[in-house]
Phi, psi and omega in degrees: 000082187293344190299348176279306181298346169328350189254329190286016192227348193274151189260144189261166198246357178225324169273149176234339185200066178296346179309310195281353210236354188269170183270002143256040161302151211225099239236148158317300209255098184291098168311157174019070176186043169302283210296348177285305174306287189322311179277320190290310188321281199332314183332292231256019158306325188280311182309329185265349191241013177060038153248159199271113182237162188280170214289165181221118154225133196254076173267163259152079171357172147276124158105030176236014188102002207280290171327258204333330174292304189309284202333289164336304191276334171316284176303003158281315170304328173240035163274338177306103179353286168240172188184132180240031167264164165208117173276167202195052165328126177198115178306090187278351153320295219277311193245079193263021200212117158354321196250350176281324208247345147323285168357277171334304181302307186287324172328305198304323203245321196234062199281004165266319175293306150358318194261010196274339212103329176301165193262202209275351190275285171325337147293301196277320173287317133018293205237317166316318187280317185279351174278324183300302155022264182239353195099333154021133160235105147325152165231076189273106178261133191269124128295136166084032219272013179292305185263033168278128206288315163274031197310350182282320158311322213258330180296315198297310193301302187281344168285319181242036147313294177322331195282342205253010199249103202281321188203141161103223190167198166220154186226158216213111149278124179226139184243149171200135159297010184223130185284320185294011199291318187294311164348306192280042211222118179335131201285349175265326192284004307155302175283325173260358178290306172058074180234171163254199175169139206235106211260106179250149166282131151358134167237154182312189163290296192307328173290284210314297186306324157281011185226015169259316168300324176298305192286317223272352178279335203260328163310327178216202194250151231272169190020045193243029149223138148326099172356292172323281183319314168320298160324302185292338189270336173293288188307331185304318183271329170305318161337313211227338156196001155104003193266131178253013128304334156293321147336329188250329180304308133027265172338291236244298195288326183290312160326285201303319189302306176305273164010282190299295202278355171115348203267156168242038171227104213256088173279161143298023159268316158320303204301267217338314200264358177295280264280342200295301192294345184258001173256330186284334160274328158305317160289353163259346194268324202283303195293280175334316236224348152319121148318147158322307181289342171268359207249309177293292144356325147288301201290321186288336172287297187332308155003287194283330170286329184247009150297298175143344190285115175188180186233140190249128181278119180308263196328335201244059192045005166115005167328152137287119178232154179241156178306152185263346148318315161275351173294312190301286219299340183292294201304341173284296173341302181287318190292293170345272170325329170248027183037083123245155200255122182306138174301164120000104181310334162279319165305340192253007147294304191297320187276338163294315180294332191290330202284305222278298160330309175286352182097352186277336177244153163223134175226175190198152196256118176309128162322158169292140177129341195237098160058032164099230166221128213211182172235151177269128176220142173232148172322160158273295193281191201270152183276312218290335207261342156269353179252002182261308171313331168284307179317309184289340181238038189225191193267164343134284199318327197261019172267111168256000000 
């Protein structure tokens, strides 16, 4: 029946170029985020001149530039004439282990050797001899380097690496959304990082609209979207974290709406009704993609939300917001019923500032008078739509 395919072929009446609208599309021009290229440049400058420079670790929201920055400067290195670095980019979701991203590394530079097998010292003795070579400075950028699962190992391995390294070295990017990461990390490995560290900020309404505008000339076709709607898919995100993938998903999820219903105008009634489906999806791929214990922490608030225990803040139009004291005893509770052994009220202080960092939470520390003084935390997102999601990557056991 070729007549089902006929639409997938049909020339579209609102994109002109979607390729520009996913968030790893990579844009020539990085809207507000000069001084940031500038301090990564500055960073990995001693690297290029093949000397051994300190660590760069980059944090940060999702959806605030941090990739995309590295990404950039990377590919400016190696337009560069002479450079006596080798970058080693490596998506620590996909390589999550000490011996995957030794692996990775030699898979880039030494890809015959790579396919032998070896185990992790012959390796890691490897990548010591080909740096020695010439001198070299390795460049390792971690993304995401929070959920490489022995990360204390894999830091303690790549700092002192330099010590057993007669010439050249290694230098270490770690990119992460979560500031607290480094907490989990042996106190020798800790000692040997000697990092700098680079802070990206939220971006405003006024940015997130230049830089959605910016997507939507080269993206879509010309004068099929409304001023407004730009504005409103900016404001929509900055509102709840300043993240621009969500903004061009907004945006993009709006595109579509019009399309499907026929119009050759992307208004603000598309953004409203994009915005529902473009923030639940990002708080599920984000959510989904949780360490466990934080994962639990969540489910335990959603829980909790729709249980009822909770305090409503006056001043902030009527949130709900919850004791974080009842959250912890839920989240023991939850960990229990799935036989795991719970963290620690300081670790689970710690996962809470990290929740709260990504945008999945919001909390604020309360006056005197409410239990004393304690902090209040409420979902970004809807609970029921986040505890049916948890529910799906959790045990039988973990419906109570």
């Amino acid at each position: 029946m070729p007549e089902l395919f006929d639409d997938i072929f049909k020339e579209s009446r609102i994109f002109s170029n979607r390729e520009v609208l996913s968030p790893h599309y990579i844009p020539h021009n990085l809207l507000f985020r000069d001084r940031q290229m500038q301090e990564i440049a500055k960073y990995m400058t001693p690297s290029l001149k093949g000397e051994r420079g300190r660590n760069l670790f980059v944090y940060g929201k999702t959806g605030t530039g941090k990739t995309s920055c590295i990404k950039s400067v990377i590919e400016k290195i190696k337009n560069l004439p002479i450079s006596k670095a080798r970058i080693s980019y490596i998506n620590c979701r996909v390589y999550n282990s000490r011996y995957r991203i030794l692996h990775k590394i030699v898979s880039d530079y030494l890809p015959l050797y790579a396919k032998r097998g070896y185990g992790i010292v012959d390796i890691y003795e490897r990548v010591i001899s080909w740096i020695e070579e010439d001198g070299k400075i390795l460049v390792v950028v971690l993304d995401e380097i929070d959920v490489v699962k022995d990360l204390d190992d894999l830091i303690y391995t790549l700092t002192r690496a330099n010590s057993d390294i007669k010439a050249g070295g290694i230098t270490i990017v770690g990119i992460s959304n979560k500031v607290s990461f480094k907490e989990v990390l042996d106190p020798r490995s800790l000692s040997t990082l000697d990092e700098n560290e680079l802070a990206f900020p939220p971006y405003n309404s006024t940015e997130l609209a230049q830089i959605i505008r910016e997507r939507v000339i080269e993206g879509f076709r010309k004068g099929v979207v409304d001023q407004a709607a730009v504005n409103l898919a900016a404001a929509l995100a900055a509102k709840d974290s300043g993240d621009a993938r969500l903004a061009l998903k907004i945006i993009t999820r709006a595109g579509e709406l019009s399309e499907e219903k026929g119009l050759v105008l992307v208004t603000t009634n598309e953004v409203t009704e994009a915005a529902k489906y473009a923030e639940e999806e990002i708080a599920y791929e984000v959510i989904n993609t949780l360490p466990e214990h934080q994962k639990l922490i969540v489910y335990a608030i959603a829980l909790l939300s729709l249980q009822g225990s909770r305090y409503k803040r006056l001043s902030d139009s009527g949130d709900v917001y919850l004791f974080s004291g009842d959250i912890y005893d839920k989240y023991v509770s939850v960990s229990n019923s799935l036989q795991k052994e719970p963290k620690s009220s300081r670790w689970y202080r710690k996962f809470v500032s990290d929740l709260d960092m990504q945008g999945i939470i919001t909390s604020y520390e309360s006056g005197k008078g409410i239990r004393g003084h304690t902090k209040l935390i409420k979902l970004a997102y809807p609970p029921e739509k986040i505890k049916e999601s948890i529910e799906k990557t959790l045990s039988k056991e973990a419906v109570l």
